[in-house]
C-alpha positions in Angstrom: -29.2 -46.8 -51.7 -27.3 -49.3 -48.9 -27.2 -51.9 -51.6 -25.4 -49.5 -54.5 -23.0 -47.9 -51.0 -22.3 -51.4 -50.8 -21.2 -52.2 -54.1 -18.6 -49.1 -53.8 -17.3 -50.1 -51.3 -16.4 -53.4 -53.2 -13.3 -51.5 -55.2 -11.6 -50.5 -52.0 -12.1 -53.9 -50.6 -11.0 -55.8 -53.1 -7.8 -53.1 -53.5 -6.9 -53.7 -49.9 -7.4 -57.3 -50.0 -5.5 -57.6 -53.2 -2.6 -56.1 -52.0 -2.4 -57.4 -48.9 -2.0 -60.9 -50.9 0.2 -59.9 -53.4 2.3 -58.6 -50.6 2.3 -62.3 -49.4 2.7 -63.4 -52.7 6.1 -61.6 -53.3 7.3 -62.3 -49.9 7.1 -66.4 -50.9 8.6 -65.9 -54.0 11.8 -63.6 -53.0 12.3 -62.5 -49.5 12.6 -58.8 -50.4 9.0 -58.8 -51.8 7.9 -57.8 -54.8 8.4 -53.8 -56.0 5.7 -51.2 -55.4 4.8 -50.5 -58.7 4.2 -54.5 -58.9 1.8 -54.2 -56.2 0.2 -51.1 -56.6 -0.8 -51.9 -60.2 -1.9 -55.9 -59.7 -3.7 -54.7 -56.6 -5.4 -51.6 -59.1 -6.4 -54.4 -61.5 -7.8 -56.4 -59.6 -9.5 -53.4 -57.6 -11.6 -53.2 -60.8 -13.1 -56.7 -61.6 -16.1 -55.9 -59.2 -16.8 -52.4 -61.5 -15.9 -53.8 -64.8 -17.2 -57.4 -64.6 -20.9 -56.7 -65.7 -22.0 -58.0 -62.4 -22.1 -54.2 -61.2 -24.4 -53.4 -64.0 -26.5 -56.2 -63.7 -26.9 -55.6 -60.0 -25.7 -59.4 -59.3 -24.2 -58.5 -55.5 -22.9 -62.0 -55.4 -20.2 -61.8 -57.8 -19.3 -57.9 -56.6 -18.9 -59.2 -53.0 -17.4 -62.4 -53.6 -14.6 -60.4 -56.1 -13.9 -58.3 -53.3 -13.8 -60.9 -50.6 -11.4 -63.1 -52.9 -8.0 -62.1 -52.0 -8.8 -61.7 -48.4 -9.8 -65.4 -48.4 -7.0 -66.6 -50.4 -4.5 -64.8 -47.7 -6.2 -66.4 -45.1 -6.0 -69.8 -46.8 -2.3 -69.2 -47.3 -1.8 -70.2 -43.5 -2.7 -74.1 -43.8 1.2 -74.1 -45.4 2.3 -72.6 -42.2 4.6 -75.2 -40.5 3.6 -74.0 -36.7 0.4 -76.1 -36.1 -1.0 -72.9 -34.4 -1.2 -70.8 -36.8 -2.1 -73.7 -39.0 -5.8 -73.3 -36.2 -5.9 -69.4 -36.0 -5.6 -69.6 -40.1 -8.8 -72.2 -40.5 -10.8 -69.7 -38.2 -9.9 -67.0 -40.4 -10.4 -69.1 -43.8 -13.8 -70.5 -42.3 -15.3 -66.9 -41.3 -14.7 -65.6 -44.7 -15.5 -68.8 -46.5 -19.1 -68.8 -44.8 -18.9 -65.1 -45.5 -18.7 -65.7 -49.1 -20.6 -68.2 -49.1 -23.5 -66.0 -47.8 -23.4 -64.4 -50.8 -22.7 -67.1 -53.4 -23.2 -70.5 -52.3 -21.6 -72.2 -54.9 -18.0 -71.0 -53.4 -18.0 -73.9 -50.3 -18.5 -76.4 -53.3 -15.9 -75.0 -54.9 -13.9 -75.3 -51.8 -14.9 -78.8 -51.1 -13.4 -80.2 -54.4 -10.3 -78.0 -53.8 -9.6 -79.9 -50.3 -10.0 -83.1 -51.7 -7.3 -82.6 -54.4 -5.0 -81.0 -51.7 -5.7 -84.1 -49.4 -5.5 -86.3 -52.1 -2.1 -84.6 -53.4 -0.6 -84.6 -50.1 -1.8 -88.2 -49.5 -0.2 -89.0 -52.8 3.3 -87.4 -52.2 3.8 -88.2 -48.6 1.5 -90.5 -47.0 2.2 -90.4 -43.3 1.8 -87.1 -43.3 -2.1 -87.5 -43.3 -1.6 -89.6 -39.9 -0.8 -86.0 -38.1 -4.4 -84.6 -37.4 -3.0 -81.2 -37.2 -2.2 -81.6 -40.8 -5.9 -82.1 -41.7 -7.6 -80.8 -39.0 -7.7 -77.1 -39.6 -8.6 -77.7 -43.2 -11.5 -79.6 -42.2 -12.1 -77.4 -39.2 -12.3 -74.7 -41.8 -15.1 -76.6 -44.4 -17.3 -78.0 -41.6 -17.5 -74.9 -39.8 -19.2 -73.2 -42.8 -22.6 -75.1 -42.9 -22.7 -74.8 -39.0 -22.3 -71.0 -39.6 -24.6 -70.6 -42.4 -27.4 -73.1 -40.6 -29.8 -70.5 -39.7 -30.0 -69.2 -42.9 -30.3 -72.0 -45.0 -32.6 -74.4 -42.4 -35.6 -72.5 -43.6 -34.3 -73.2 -47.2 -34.6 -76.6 -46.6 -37.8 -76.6 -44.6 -39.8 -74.9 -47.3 -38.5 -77.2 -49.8 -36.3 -74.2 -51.7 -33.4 -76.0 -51.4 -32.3 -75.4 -55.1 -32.2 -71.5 -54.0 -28.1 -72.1 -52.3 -27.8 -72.7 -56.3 -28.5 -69.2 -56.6 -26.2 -66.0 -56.0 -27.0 -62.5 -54.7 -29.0 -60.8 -56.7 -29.2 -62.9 -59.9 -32.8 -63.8 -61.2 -33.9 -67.0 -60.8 -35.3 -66.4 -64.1 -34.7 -64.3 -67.4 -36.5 -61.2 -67.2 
């Protein structure tokens, strides 16, 4: 019963989340934003990847939450390109809390984030490479992927202890094996 209340409210989530992003979205490509009808429909699409997906069927929680939790992550990750160092902090608070968040739920996502900062890094390092020398370049972003094993420690110690490590392969709710 909490588990299926959970999944609904997935749609709204990700509908809030989505638009709150394309909103951002808009904003950096033209300063007046982007229409309502742009937003209001993106935002419904993508409102309905957790319900359409099969995940919902198949009762596989990790995909529903981490659909929903998408565009709120991605708006928070928007802030490393903030030029104010501070917010360039507040936003790898915000990007690490929902990264471990997500990661909760499928493990697999703070890989995925891993490999995404190292072609950033590397990118940046590429183009301009004094710009690495300025920790509050790099900092937040690794503030932001260090902080998620340190949050998700108590949960995945005993993984480790009992020798089911292979288990952070795993997401919510998916069979380990066929049924």
């Amino acid at each position: 019963m909490v588990l299926s209340a959970l999944m609904l409210f997935a749609v709204p989530c990700a509908l809030w989340g989505a638009w709150r992003f394309l909103r951002l979205v808009g904003r950096l490509v033209d300063p007046r934003g982007l229409s309502t009808w742009v937003l209001l429909w993106g935002s419904l699409t993508y409102a309905l990847v957790p319900a359409t997906s099969g995940a919902w069927g198949e009762g596989r929680f990790g995909t529903v939450a981490l659909a929903a939790l998408l565009p709120w992550l991605a708006h928070a990750a928007v802030g490393f390109a903030d030029p104010d160092p501070e917010r360039r902090w507040r936003a790898s608070w915000r990007t690490a809390m929902l990264l471990a968040l997500t990661a909760a739920f499928v493990p697999g996502i703070w890989l995925f984030g891993l490999i995404a900062a190292a072609l950033v890094v590397a990118a940046a390092a590429a183009i301009s490479p004094g710009l690495l020398k300025d920790r509050s370049i790099w900092g937040p972003l690794a503030l932001a992927l260090g902080l998620v094993p340190v949050l998700l420690l108590p949960w995945f110690l005993p993984l480790f202890v009992t020798g089911a490590a292979p288990g952070l392969l795993l997401e919510a709710g998916r069979l380990p094996v066929s049924a």
